[in-house]
C-alpha positions in Angstrom: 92.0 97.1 91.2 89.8 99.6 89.0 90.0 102.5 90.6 93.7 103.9 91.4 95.0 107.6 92.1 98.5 108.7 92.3 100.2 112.0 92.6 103.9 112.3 92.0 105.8 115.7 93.3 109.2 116.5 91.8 112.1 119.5 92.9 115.4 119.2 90.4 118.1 121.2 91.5 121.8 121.8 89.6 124.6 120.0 91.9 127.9 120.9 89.9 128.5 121.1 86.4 126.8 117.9 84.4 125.2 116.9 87.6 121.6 117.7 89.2 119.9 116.7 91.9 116.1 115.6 92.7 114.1 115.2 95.7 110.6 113.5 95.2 107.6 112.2 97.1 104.4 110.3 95.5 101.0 109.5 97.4 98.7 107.0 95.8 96.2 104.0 96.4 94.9 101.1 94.2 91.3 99.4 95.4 88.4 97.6 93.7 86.0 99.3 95.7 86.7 102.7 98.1 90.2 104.1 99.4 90.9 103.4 102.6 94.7 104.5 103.3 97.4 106.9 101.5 100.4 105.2 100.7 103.6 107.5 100.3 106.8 106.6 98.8 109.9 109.1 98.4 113.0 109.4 97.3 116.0 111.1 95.9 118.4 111.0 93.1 120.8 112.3 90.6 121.3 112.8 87.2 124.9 113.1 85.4 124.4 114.5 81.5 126.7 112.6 79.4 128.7 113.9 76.8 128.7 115.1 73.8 126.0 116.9 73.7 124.7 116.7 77.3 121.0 115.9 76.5 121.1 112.3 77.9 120.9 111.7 81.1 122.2 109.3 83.6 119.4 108.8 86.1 119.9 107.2 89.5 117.3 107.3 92.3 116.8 106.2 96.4 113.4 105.6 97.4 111.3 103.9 99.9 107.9 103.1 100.7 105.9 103.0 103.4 107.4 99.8 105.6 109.6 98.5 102.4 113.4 98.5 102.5 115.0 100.7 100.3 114.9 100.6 96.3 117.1 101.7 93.7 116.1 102.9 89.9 119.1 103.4 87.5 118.2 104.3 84.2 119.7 106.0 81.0 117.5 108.8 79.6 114.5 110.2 81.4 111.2 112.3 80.2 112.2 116.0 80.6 
């Protein structure tokens, strides 16, 4: 579609040491003409710093979506 919106809400919270925590939710739509439903997603996931000097992280998220199964996003290295 042309028209889309999407708005993405994030909480990161310290666990223990290296490791943090996130809890997330996202509402969007995608449509060629007019929206007719909110879809939501959320989520959570943690993030392990890795040595030596702790600025990469170790991302690993849970998230579902509307009527989907579960997903899983594991990545090195993340935006902020």
């Amino acid at each position: 579609g042309r028209n889309y919106y999407a708005i993405q809400n994030e909480l990161r919270f310290p666990i223990w040491k290296v490791i943090s925590g996130t809890v997330f939710v996202e509402f969007g739509d995608v449509s060629e003409t007019g929206f007719d439903k909110v879809l939501v997603s959320k989520g959570v996931g943690l993030r392990f710093a890795l040595p030596p000097d702790y600025d990469i992280k170790l991302r690993l998220d849970i998230a579902q979506g509307g009527d989907e199964d579960r997903k899983m996003f594991f990545n090195f290295d993340h935006a902020f």
